[in-house]
N, C-alpha and C positions, 0 to 999 in steps of 0.2 A: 524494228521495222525498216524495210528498203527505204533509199530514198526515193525509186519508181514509186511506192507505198504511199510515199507520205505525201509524195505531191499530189498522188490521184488524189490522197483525202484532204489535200487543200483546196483543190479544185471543187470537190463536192461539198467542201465545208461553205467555200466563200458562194456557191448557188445556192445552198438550204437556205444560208441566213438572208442573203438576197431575195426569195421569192420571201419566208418568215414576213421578215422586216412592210414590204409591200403589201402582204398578205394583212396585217395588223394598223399599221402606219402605227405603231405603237413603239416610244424610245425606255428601255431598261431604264432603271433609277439604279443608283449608288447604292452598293448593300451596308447596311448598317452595322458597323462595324461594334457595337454594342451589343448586338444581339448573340446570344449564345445560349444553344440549342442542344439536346441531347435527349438521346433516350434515357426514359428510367423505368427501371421495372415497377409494376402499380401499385391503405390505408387504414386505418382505423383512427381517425381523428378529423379533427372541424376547425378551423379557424384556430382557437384557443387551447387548445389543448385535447391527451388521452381522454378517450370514453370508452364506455361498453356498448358493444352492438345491438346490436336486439331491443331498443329503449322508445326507439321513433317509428311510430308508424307509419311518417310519408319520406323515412329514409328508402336506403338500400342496403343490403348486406346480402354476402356471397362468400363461400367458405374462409367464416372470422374477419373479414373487410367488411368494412361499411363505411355510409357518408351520413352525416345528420337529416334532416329533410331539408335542410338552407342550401348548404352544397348538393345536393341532391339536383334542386332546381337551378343548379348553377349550372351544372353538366349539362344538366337538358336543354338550357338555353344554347351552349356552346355550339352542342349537336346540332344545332337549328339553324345556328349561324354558318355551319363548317354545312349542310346542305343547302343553304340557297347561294352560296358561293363554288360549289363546286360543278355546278356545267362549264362555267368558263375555263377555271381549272382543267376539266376535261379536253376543253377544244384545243386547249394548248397541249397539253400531254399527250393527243391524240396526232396531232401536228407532228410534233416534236418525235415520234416514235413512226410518223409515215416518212418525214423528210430522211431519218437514219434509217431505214427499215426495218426497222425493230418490231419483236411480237410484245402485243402489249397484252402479257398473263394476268388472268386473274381480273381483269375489269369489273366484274359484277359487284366486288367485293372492295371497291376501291373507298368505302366508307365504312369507319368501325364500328361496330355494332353495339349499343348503348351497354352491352354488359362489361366489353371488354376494355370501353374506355370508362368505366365507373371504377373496374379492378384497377386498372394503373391509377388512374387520378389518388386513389384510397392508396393502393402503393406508396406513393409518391410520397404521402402526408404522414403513413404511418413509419417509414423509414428517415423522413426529413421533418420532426416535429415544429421546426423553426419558419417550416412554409405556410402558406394557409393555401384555401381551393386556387383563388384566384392567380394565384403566384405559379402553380401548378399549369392552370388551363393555358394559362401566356406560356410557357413552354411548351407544350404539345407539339408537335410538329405530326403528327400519324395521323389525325383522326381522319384527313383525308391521304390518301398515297396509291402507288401505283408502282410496279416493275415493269421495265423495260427489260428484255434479252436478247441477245444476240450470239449466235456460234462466235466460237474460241477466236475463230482467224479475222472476224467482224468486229470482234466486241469494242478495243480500241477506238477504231476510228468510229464508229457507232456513239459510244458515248462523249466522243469528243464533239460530235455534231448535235446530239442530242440534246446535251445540256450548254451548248451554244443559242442553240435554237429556244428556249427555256427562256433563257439570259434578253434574248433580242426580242421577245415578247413581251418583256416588261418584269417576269420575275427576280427576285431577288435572291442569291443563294446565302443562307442560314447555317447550312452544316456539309461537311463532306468529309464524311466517314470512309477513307479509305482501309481496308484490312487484305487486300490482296497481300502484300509483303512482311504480314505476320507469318510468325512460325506455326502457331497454335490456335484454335480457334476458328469462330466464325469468318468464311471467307465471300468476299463482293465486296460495293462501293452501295452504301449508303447516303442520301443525299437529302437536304432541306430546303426547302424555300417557301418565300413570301409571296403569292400572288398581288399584281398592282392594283387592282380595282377595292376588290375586299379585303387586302391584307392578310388574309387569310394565312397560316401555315398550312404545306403541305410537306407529303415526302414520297422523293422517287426513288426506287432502289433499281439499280444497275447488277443486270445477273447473266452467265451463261447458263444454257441448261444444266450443268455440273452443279452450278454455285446454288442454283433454283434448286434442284434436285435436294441435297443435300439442306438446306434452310427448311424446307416442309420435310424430312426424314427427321429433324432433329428439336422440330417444333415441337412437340410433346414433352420432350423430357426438359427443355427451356421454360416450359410451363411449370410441372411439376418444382421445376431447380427454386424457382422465382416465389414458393408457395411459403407462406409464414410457417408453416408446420413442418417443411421439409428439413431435415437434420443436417449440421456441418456434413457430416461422413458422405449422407446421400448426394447430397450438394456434388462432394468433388468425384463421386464415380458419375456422375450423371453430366459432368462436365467432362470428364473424361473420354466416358463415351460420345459425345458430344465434338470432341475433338478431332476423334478418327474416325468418325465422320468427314470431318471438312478435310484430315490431310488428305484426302483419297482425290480432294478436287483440284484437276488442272490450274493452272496459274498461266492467261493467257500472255504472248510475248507483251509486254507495257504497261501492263495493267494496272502496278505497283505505284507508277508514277505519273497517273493520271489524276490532273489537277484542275481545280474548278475554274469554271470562265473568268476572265479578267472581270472588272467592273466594271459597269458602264456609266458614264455620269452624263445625266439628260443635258443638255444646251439650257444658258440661261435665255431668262426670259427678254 
């Protein structure tokens, strides 16, 4: 990026955060540097140990996953609390994506739907038998989320405003999943964070329409890949495929080494 570039985008950076900040009168907290977040792909076990599916009638089960009826209503609690916490979430993330000008995709959809966070949770337990629900639920970071995107020649200083603006609103950042500067694989900026009020996890993903384009093209076979019954073999042609896919996607100039906002630590009291 020029340096005319950069300094437009310091200019615009240091008015987003300026109106943010007045906007909220709300000061960031320190991110917790303990915390550590990831995705995992989604079960068949409880608490205690392997089980057979199909045993509990106020479980859940969905091709050969399942949760007992305990875990069962542990999700639905989670669900409950990851809804009455996400307007605020929203005001922000809608903030956050006016002040960058960012298109915020996909909003209707910015909460998971009780099936597909039941699959990962069950995921989660049947490939990490040493977790239980609860250890599970405290990592999530999806159930609420959201994309921002912006054209190739924006995206840059777009998410460098964006998730300023995030940061100055009181959230916390959790994860930052950069994959622009892989060779192979899924390509965008992945992102976590803690809302202040409810603590809440959320997750924003950073996309051009390329990198967007390409994530929903490849969604399906990510599904299939992820499925207990799916075989080595299919796994790696569906990864494959899956690949060339994403080389086809531009790599905007910076995008490799865009890094999450400094920390901000509140004023003592």
């Amino acid at each position: 990026m020029s340096t005319h570039h950069l300094g437009r985008a310091a200019a615009v950076l240091a008015a987003a955060l300026a109106l943010a900040t007045a906007t909220t009168g709300l000061t960031a907290y320190a991110a917790d540097p303990s915390d550590t977040t990831g995705k995992h792909t989604t079960a068949m076990r409880s608490g205690g140990g392997a089980r057979q599916c199909g045993d509990d009638p106020d479980g859940w089960e969905r091709d050969g996953l399942c949760l007992n009826a305990a875990d069962n209503r542990k999700v639905d609690a989670y669900l409950a609390r990851a809804r009455a916490a996400e307007p605020s979430i929203s005001r922000d993330v809608r903030a956050a994506a006016d002040l960058s000008q960012a298109e915020l995709v996909g909003f209707d959809h910015r909460l998971k739907s009780p099936d597909s966070l039941k699959r990962k949770v069950a995921t989660d337990l049947k490939e990490h038998p040493e977790r239980n629900t609860d250890d599970v639920l405290a990592r999530l970071s999806d159930a609420v989320r959201y994309t921002l995107q912006w054209p190739d020649g924006g995206y840059v200083t777009g998410v460098t405003i964006a998730s300023e603006v995030l940061s100055a609103r009181g959230s916390d950042t959790t994860k930052w999943s950069n994959t622009w500067g892989r060779a192979k694989g899924y390509k965008g900026l992945n992102t976590g964070w803690r809302a202040p009020v409810s603590r809440q996890l959320f997750e924003v993903q950073f996309h051009t329409p390329a990198s967007k384009f390409a994530q929903e093209e490849t969604h399906k076979l990510y599904e299939e890949q992820r499925l207990p019954s799916t075989s080595p073999e299919r796994k790696k042609e569906l990864q494959d495929q899956q690949d060339a896919i994403f080389a086809a996607v531009p790599v905007p100039d910076g995008a490799p080494a865009l890094a999450p906002p400094a920390t901000r630590v509140a004023p003592a009291a």
